[in-house]
C-alpha positions as CSV (number, residue, x, y, z in Angstrom):
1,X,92.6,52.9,32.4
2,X,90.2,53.4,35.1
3,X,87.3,51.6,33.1
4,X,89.8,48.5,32.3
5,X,90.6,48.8,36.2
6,X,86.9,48.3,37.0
7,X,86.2,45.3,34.6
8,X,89.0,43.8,35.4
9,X,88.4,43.6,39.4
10,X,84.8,43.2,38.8
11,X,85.3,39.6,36.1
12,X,88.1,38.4,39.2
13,X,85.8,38.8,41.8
14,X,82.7,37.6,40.8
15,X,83.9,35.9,37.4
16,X,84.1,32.1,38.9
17,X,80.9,32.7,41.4
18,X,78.7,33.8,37.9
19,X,80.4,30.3,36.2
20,X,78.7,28.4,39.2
21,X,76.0,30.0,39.0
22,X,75.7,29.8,35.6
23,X,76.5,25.7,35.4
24,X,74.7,24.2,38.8
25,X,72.3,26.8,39.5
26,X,70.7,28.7,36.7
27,X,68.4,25.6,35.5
28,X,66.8,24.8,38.6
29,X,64.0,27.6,39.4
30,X,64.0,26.0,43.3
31,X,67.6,26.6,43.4
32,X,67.4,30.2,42.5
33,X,64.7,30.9,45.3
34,X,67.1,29.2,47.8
35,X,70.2,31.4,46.6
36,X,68.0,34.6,46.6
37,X,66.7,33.2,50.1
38,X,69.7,33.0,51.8
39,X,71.4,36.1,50.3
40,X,68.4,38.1,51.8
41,X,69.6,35.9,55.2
42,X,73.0,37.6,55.0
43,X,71.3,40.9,54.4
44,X,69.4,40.7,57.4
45,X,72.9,40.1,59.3
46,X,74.1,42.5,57.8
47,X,71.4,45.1,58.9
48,X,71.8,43.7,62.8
49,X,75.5,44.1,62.5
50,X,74.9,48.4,61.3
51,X,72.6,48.8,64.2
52,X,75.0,47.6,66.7
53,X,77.7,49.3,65.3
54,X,75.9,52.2,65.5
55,X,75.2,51.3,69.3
56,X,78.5,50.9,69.9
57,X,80.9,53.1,68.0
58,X,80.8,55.7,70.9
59,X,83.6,55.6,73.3
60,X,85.1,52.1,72.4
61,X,88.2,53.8,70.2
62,X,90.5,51.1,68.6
63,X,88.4,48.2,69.2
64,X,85.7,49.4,67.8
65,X,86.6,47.7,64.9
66,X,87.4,44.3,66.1
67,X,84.2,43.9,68.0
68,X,82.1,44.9,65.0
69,X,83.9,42.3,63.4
70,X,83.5,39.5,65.8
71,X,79.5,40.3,66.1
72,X,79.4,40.3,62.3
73,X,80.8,37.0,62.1
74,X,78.8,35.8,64.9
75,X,75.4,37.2,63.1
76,X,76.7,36.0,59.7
77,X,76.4,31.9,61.2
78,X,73.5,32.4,63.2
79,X,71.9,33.4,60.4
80,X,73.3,30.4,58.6
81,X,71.8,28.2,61.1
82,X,68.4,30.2,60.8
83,X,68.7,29.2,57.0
84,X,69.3,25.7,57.9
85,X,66.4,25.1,60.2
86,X,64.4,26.6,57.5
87,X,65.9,24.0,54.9
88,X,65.5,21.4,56.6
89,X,61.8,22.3,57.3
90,X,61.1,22.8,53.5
91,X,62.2,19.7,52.4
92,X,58.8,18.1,52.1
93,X,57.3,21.1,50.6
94,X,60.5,20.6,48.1
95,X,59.5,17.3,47.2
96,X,55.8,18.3,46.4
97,X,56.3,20.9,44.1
98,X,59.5,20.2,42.1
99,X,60.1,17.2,39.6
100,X,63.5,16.6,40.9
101,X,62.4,17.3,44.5
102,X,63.5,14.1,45.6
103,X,67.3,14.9,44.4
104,X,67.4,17.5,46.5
105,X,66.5,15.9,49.5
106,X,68.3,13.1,48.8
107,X,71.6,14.5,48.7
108,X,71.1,17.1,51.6
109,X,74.9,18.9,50.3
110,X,73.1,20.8,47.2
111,X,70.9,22.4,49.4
112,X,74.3,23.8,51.9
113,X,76.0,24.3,48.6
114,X,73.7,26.9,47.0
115,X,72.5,28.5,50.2
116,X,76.4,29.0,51.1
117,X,76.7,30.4,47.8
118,X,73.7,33.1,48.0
119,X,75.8,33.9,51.2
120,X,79.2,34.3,49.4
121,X,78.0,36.3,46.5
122,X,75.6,38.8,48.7
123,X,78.8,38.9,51.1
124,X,81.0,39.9,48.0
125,X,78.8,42.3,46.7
126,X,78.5,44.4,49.6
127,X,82.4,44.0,49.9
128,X,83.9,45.1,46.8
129,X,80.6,47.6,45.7
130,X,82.6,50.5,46.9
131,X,86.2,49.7,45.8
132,X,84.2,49.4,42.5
133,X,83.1,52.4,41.9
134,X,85.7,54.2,43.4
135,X,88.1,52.7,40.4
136,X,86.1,54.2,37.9
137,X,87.3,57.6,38.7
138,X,87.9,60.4,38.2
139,X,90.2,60.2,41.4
140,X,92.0,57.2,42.5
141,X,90.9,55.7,46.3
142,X,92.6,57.2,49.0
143,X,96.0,55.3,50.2
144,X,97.5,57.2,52.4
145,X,100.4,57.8,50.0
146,X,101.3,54.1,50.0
147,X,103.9,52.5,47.7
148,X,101.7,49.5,46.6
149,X,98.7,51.5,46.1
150,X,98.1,49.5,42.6
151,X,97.8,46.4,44.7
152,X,94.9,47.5,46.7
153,X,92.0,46.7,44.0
154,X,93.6,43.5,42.9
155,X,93.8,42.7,46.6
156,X,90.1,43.7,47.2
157,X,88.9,41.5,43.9
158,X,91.0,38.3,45.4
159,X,89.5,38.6,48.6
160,X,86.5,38.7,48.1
161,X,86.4,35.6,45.4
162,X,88.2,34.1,49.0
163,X,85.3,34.8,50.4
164,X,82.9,33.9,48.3
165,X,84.4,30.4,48.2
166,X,84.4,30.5,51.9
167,X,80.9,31.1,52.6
168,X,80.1,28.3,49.9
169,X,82.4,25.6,51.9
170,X,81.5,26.7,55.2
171,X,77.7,26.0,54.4
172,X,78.2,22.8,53.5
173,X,80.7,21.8,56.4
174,X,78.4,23.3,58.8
175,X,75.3,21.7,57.2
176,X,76.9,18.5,57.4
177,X,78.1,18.6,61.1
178,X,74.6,19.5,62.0
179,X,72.9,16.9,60.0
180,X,75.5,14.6,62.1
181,X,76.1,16.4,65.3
182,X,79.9,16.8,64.7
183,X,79.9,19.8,67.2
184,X,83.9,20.1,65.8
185,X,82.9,20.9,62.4
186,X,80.1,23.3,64.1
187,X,82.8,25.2,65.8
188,X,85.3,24.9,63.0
189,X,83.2,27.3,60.8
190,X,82.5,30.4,62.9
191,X,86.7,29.7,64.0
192,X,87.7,30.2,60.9
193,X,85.6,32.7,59.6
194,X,87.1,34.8,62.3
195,X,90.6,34.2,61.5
196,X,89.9,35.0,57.5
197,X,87.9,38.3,58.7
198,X,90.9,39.1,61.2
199,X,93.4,38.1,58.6
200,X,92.2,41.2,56.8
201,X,93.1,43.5,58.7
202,X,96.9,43.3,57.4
203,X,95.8,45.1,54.3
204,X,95.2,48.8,56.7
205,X,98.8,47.9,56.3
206,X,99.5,47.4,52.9
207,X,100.5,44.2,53.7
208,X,98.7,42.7,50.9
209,X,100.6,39.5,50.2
210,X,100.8,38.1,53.6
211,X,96.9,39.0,53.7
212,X,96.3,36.9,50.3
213,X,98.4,34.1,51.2
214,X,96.6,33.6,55.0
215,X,93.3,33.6,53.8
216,X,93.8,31.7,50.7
217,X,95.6,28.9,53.0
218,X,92.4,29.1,55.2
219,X,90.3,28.9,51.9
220,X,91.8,25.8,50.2
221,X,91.6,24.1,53.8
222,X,88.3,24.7,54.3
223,X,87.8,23.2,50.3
224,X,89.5,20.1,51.3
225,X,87.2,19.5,54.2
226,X,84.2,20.4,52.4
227,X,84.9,18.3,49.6
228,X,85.7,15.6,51.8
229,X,82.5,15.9,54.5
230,X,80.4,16.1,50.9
231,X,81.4,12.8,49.6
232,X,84.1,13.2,47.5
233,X,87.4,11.2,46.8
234,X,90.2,11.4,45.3
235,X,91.4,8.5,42.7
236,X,94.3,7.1,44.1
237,X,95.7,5.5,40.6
238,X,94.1,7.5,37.4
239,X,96.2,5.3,35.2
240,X,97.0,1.5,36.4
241,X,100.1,0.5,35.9
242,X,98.8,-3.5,35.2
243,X,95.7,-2.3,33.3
244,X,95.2,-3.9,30.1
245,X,94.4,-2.6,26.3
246,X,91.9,-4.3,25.1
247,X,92.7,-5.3,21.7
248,X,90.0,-5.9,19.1
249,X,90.7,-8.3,16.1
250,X,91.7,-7.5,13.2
251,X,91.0,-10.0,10.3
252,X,93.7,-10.5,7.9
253,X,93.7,-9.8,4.7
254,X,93.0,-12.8,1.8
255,X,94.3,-13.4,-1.6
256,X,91.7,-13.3,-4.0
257,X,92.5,-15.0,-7.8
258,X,91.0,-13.7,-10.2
């Protein structure tokens, strides 16, 4: 059970992230060296975010953990600005060396799209990693004797696909209000990624549900705003009420005497 456990969070988590990957990614060498790039960008946050933790985790009690939080967070996007102003810097170089170089300059929301997504999945990793292979066994994870103990790895897998999504939208919404100086969609990013990260916090709780739905409200928000800063529309009539068949004719049959 414990092995089916493990599979099971591991293909929900990182199941639709490996399908991108897989689809948009995998093809493009260039795009693979800018998804490994800006994973190793989170890493570094990451590493900055340990040491002042370790700084700090003396004599700050309960808040410890909601600073470390908010300095992650504010790490995590100043890191994703550092891997912007590198983008942006390599996009001659881009040109030069690959065949579809101009592609990738051209439409500037590939580039936020699969650095956000090296951010999401590195993010992920380091998330769930633990819960992983504390599911294997041979004891069960710790819950303080909770009821919904069974809810906890299903909850960990969902948040961090969340997550992963997140990071993937909020690089291309903060690419694009950059590239346009839309200082609101700037601030909109680090915002939210607070409130997810805070949002969290309900699961010390075992309130799992109202965790999941928070986020996930957060997450197809954010979507809708990338979707929309990236170009995309929705068709407002799929079918046409006065659209037309074209009909092709048909010729008739003739009577042939024989």
């Amino acid at each position: 059970m414990t092995v089916m456990e493990f599979f099971g969070c591991t293909f929900l988590a990182f199941g639709p992230p490996f399908t991108l990957f897989c689809l948009t990614i995998a093809k493009d060498p260039i795009k693979i060296i800018i998804l490994i790039a800006s994973a190793f960008f989170w890493l570094i946050s990451l590493l900055l975010s340990s040491l002042i933790w370790k700084l700090l985790k003396f004599g700050l009690g309960d808040t410890l953990l909601i600073l470390s939080v908010t300095i992650s967070v504010i790490l995590q996007e100043l890191l994703r600005y550092v891997v912007y102003i590198l983008l942006r810097k390599a996009e001659a170089g881009l040109e030069k060396v690959t065949e579809n170089g101009s592609k990738l300059i051209d439409n500037k929301y590939i580039l936020a799209y699969v650095a956000g997504l090296g951010f999401g999945i590195m993010s992920g990793a380091f998330a769930l990693i633990n819960v992983l292979a504390d599911s294997v066994g041979p004891g069960t994870l710790g819950l303080r004797g909770g009821n919904q103990g069974s809810l906890f790895f299903v909850t960990s897998s969902l948040t961090t696909l969340c997550f992963i999504f997140l990071h993937m939208a909020w690089g291309v919404i903060l690419f694009h209000g950059l590239d346009h100086r839309n200082f609101f969609l700037v601030a909109f990013v680090p915002i939210t990624h607070i409130s997810a990260s805070f949002l969290t916090f309900f699961n010390s709780k075992e309130e799992y549900f109202a965790s999941l739905l928070s986020i996930y409200a957060i997450l197809a928000v954010v979507l809708w705003i990338a979707f929309h800063v990236a170009g995309g529309r929705f068709p407002k009539k799929i079918f046409s009420r006065n659209s037309t068949v074209q009909r092709i004719p048909v010729s008739q049959p003739t009577a042939v005497a024989t």
